[in-house]
C-alpha positions as YAML, in Angstrom:
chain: A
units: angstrom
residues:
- id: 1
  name: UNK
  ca: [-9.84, -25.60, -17.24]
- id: 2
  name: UNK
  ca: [-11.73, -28.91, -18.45]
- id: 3
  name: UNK
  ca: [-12.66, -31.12, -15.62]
- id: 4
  name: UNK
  ca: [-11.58, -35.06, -16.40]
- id: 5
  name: UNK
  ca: [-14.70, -37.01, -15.87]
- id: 6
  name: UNK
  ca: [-13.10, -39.33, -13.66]
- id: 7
  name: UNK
  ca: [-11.12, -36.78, -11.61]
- id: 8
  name: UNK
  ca: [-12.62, -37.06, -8.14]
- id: 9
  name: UNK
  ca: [-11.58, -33.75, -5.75]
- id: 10
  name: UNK
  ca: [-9.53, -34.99, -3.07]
- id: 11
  name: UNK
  ca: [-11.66, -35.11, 0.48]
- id: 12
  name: UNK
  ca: [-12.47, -31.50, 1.92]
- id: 13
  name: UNK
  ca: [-13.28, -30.64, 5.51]
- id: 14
  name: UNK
  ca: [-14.65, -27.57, 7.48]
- id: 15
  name: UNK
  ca: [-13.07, -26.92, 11.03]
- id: 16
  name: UNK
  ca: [-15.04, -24.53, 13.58]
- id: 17
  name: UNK
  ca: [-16.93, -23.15, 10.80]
- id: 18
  name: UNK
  ca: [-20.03, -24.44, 12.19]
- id: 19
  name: UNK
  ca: [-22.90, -26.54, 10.06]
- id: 20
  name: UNK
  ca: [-24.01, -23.91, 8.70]
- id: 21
  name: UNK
  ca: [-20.59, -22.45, 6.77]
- id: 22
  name: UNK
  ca: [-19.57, -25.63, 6.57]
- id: 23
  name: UNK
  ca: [-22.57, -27.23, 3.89]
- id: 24
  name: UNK
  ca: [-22.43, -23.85, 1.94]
- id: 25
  name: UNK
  ca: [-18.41, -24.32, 1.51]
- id: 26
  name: UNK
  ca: [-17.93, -27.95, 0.88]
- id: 27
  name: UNK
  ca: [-19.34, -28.11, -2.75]
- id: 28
  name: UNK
  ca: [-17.42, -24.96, -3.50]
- id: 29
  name: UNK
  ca: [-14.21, -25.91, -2.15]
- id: 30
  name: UNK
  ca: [-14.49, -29.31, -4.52]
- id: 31
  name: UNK
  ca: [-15.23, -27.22, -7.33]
- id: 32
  name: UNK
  ca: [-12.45, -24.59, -6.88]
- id: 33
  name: UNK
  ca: [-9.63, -27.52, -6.39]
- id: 34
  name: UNK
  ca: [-10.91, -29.41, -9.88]
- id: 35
  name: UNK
  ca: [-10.70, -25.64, -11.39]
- id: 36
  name: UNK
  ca: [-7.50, -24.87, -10.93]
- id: 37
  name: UNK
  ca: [-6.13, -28.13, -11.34]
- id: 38
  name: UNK
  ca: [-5.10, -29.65, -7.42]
- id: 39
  name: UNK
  ca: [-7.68, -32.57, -7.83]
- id: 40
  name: UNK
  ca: [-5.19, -35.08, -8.34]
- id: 41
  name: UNK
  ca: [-1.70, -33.16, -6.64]
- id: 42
  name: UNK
  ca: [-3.35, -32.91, -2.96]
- id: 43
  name: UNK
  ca: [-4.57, -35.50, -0.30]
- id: 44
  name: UNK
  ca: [-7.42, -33.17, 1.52]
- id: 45
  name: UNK
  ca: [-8.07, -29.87, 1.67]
- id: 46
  name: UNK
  ca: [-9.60, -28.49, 4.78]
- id: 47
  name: UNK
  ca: [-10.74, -25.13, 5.51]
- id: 48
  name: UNK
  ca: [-10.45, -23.51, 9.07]
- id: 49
  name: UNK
  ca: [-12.42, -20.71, 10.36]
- id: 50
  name: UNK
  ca: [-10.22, -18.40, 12.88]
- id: 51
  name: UNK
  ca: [-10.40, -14.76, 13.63]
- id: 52
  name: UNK
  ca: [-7.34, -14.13, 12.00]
- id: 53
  name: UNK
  ca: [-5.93, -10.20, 12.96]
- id: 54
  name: UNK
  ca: [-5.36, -8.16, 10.22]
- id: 55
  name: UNK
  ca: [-6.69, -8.37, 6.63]
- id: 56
  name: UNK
  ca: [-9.25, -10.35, 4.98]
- id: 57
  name: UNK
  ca: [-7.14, -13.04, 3.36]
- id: 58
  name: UNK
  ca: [-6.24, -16.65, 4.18]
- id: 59
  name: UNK
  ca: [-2.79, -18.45, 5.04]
- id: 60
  name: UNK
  ca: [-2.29, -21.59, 3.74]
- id: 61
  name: UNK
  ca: [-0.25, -24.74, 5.16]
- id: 62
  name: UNK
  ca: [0.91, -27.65, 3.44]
- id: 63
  name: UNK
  ca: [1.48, -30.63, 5.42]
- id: 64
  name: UNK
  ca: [4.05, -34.02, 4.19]
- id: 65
  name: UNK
  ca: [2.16, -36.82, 3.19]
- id: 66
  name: UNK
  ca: [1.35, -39.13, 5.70]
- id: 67
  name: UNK
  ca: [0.84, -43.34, 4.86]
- id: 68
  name: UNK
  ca: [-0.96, -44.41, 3.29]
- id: 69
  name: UNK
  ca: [-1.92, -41.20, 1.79]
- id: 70
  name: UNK
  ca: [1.16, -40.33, -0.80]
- id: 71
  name: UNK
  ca: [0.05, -36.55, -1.26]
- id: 72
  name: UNK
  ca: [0.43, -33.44, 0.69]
- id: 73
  name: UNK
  ca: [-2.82, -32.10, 2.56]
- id: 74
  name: UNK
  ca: [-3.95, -28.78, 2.46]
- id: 75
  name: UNK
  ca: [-5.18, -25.87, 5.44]
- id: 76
  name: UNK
  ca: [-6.68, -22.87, 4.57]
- id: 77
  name: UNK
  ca: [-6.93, -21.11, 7.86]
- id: 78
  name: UNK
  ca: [-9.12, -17.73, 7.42]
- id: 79
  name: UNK
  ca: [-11.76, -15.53, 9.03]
- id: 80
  name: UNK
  ca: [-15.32, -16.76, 8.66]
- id: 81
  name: UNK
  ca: [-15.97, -12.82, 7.19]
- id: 82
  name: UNK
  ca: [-14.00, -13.88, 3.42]
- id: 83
  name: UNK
  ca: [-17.33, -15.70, 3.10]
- id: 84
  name: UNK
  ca: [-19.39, -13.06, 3.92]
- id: 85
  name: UNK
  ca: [-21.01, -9.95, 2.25]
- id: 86
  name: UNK
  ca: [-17.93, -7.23, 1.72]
- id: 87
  name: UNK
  ca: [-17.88, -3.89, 3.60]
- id: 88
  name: UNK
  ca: [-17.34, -0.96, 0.97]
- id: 89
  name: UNK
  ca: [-14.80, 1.19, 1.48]
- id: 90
  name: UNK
  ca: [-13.39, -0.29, 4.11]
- id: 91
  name: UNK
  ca: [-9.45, -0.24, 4.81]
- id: 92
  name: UNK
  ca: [-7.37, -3.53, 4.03]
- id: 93
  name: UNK
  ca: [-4.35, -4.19, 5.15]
- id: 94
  name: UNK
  ca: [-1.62, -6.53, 2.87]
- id: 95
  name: UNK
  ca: [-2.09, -9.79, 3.65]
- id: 96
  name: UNK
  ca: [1.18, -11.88, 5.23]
- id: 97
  name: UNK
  ca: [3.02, -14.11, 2.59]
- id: 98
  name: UNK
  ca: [1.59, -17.33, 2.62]
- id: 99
  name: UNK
  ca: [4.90, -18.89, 3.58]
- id: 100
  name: UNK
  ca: [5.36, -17.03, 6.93]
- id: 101
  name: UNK
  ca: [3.07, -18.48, 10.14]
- id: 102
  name: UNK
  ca: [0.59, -16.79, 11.12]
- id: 103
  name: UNK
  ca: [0.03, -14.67, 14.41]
- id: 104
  name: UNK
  ca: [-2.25, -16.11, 17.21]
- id: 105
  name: UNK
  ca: [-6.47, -15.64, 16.48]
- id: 106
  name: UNK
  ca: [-8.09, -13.66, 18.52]
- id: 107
  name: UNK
  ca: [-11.46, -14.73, 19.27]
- id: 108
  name: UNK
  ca: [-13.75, -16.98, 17.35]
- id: 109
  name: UNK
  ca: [-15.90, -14.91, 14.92]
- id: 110
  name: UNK
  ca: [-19.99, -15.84, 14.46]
- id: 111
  name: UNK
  ca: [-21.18, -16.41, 10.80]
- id: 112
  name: UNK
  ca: [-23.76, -14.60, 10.06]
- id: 113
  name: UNK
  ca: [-26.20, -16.62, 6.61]
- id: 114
  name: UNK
  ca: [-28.44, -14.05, 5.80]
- id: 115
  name: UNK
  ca: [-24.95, -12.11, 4.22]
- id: 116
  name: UNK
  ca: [-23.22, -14.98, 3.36]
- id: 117
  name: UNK
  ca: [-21.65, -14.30, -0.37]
- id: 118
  name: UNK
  ca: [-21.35, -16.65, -3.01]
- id: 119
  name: UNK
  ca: [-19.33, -14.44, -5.20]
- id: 120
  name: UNK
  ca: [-17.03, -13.93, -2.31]
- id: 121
  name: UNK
  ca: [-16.67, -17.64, -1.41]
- id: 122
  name: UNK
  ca: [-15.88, -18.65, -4.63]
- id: 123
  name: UNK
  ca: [-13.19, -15.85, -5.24]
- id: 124
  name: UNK
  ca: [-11.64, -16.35, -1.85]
- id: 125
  name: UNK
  ca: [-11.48, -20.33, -2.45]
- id: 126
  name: UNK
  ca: [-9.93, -20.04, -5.94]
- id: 127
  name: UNK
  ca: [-7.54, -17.14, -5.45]
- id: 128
  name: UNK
  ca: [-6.38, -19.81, -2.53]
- id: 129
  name: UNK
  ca: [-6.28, -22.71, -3.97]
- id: 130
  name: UNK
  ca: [-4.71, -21.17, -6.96]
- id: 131
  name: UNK
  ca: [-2.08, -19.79, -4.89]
- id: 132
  name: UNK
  ca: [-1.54, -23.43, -3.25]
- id: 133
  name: UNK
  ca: [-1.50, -24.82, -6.49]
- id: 134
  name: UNK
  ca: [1.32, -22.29, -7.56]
- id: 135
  name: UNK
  ca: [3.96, -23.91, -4.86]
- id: 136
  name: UNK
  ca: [2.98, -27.30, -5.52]
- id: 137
  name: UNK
  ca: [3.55, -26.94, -9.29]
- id: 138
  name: UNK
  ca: [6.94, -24.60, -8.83]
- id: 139
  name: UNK
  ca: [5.81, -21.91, -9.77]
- id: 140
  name: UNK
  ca: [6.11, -19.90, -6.83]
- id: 141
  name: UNK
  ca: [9.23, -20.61, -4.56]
- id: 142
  name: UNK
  ca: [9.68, -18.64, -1.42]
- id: 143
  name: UNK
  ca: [12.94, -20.11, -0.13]
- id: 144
  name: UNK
  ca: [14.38, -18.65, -2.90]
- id: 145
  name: UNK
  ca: [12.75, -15.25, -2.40]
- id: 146
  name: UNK
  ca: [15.06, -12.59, -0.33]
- id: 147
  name: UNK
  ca: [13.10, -11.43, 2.75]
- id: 148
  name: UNK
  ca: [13.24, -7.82, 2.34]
- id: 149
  name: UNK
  ca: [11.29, -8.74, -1.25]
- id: 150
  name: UNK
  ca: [8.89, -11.44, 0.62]
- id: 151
  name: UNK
  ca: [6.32, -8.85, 0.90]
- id: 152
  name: UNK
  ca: [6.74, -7.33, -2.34]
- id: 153
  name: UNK
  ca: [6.18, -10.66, -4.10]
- id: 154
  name: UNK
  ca: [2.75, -11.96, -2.21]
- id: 155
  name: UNK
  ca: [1.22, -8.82, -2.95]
- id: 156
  name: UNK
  ca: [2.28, -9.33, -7.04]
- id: 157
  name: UNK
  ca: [1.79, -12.60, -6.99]
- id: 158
  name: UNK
  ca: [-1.81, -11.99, -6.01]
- id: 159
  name: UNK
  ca: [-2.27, -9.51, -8.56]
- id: 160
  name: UNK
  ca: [-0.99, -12.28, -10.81]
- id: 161
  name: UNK
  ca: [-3.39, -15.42, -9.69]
- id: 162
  name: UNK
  ca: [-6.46, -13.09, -10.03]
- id: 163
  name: UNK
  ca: [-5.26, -12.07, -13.38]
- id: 164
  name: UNK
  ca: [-4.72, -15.33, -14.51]
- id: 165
  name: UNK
  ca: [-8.25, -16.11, -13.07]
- id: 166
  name: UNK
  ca: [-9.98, -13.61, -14.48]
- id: 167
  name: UNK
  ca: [-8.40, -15.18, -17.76]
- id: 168
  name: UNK
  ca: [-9.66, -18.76, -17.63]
- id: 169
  name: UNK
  ca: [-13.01, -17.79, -16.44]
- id: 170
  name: UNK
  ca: [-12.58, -18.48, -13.19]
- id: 171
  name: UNK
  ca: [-13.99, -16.91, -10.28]
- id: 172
  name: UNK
  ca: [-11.43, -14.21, -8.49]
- id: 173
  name: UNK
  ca: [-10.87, -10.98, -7.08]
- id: 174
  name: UNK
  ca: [-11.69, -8.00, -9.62]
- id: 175
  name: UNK
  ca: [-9.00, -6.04, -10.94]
- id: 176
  name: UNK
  ca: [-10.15, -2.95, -9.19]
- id: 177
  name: UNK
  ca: [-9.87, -4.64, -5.45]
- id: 178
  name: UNK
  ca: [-6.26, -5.96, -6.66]
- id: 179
  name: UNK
  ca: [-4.98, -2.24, -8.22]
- id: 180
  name: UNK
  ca: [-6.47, -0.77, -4.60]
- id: 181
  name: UNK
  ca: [-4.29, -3.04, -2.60]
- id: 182
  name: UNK
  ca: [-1.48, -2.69, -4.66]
- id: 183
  name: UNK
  ca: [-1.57, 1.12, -4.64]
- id: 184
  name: UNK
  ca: [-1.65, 1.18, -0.75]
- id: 185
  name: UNK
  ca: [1.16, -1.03, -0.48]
- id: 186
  name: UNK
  ca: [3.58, 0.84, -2.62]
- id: 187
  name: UNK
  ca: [2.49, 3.67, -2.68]
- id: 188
  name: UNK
  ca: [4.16, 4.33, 0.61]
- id: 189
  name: UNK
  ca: [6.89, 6.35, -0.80]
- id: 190
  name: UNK
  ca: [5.30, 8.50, -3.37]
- id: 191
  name: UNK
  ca: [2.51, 9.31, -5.81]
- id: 192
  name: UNK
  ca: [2.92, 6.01, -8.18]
- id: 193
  name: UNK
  ca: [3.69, 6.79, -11.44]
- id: 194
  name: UNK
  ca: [2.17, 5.60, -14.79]
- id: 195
  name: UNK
  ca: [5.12, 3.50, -15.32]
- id: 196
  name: UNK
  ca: [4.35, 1.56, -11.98]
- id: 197
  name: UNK
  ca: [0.96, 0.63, -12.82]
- id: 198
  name: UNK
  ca: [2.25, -0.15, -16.59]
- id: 199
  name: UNK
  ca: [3.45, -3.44, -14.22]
- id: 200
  name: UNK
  ca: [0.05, -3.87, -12.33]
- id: 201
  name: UNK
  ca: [-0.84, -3.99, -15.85]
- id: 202
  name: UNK
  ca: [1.58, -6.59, -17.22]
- id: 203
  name: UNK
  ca: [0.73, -8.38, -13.92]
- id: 204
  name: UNK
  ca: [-2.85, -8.52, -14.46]
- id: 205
  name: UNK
  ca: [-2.61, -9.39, -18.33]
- id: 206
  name: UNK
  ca: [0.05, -12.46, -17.47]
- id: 207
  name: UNK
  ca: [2.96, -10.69, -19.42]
- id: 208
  name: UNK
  ca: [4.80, -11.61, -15.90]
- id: 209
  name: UNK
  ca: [4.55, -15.07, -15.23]
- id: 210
  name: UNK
  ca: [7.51, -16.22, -13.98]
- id: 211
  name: UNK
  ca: [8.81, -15.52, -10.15]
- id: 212
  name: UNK
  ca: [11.70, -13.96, -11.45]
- id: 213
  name: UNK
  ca: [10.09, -12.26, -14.10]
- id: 214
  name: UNK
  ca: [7.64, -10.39, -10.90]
- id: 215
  name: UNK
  ca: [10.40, -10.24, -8.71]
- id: 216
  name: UNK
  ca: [12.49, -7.97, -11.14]
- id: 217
  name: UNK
  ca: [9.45, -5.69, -11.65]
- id: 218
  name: UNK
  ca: [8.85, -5.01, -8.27]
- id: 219
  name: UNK
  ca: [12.51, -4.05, -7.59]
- id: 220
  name: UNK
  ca: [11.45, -1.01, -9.56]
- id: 221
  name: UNK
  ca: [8.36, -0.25, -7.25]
- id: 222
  name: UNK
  ca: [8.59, 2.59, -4.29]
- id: 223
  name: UNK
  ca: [7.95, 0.75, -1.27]
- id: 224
  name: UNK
  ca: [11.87, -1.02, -2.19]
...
């Protein structure tokens, strides 16, 4: 996406991610929300560094506008280890829809610089922010999604924001991280079959865009 030159990213903020985190994510956070195109739909964005149990992704909350700001304001709430340097091989567990609250942190995590990741960062903010940028615009709408299928959807729909990264040029999760998760989540009930990653395909390559478009694919999928 081309950056207006006099589109200003709204104000971002760090919370218990200590100085350090904090002046390596600032810059990229403003650069991620004028990527995907938030600078002018969102009041602040803040990011907020809890041991969150269970997976290496983020939850987001979107707060009402409060006077005399007009817009919404943003919270990423995540583990300080999305920033960090990423274990091979290591088991992850689907990620909570972004909709649904969060369970209690645990226990405050320590950032460690020296393996601090850029290329992590930057996927982790955009994949976020892209996915925040999706319910602001419509184009992802969870009260209309049946619970039994909530789970279904978060993991396509983040097969279909790294896709659609990937795409514009635009830093995100690699296909191969997305196809692993996928596989482990619906692959619950059986070997899946070439015709079931024929949709991680046509989720990757945007030839499902629309939520009922994913929704209707992943009906077919084993884990339903």
């Amino acid at each position: 996406m081309t950056d207006a030159p006099d589109r200003q990213p709204p104000p971002c903020h760090c919370i218990a991610c200590g100085r350090e985190l904090e002046a390596l994510l600032l810059p990229r956070i403003a650069t991620a929300v004028r990527d995907v195109d938030l600078a002018t739909d969102i009041a602040a964005v803040t990011v907020c560094c809890d041991d969150l149990p269970g997976g290496d992704d983020g939850w987001l909350r979107l707060d009402p506008p409060r006077p005399p700001a007009s817009l919404p304001s943003l919270t990423i709430f995540c583990a300080p280890r999305v920033f960090v340097e990423r274990h091979p091989g290591g088991p992850v567990s689907p990620a909570p829809p972004v909709w649904e609250p969060a369970p209690a942190p645990r226990s405050e995590e320590v950032f460690d610089p020296d393996r601090f990741s850029p290329g992590e960062t930057n996927a982790f903010l955009h994949h976020q922010l892209a996915f925040a940028a999706d319910l602001l615009h419509g184009r992802l709408l969870p009260d209309l999604v049946p619970v039994a299928q909530a789970e279904a959807l978060a993991a396509a729909w983040d097969v279909v924001i790294d896709g659609r990264l990937q795409r514009l040029g635009l830093p995100g999760y690699d296909q191969a991280r997305r196809r692993a998760r996928f596989s482990r989540l619906f692959s619950s009930a059986g070997v899946l079959l070439p015709g079931h990653w024929q949709i991680f395909q046509s989720l990757w390559d945007g030839g499902l865009v629309t939520q009922a478009d994913v929704l209707g694919a992943v009906r077919h999928l084993p884990r339903l």
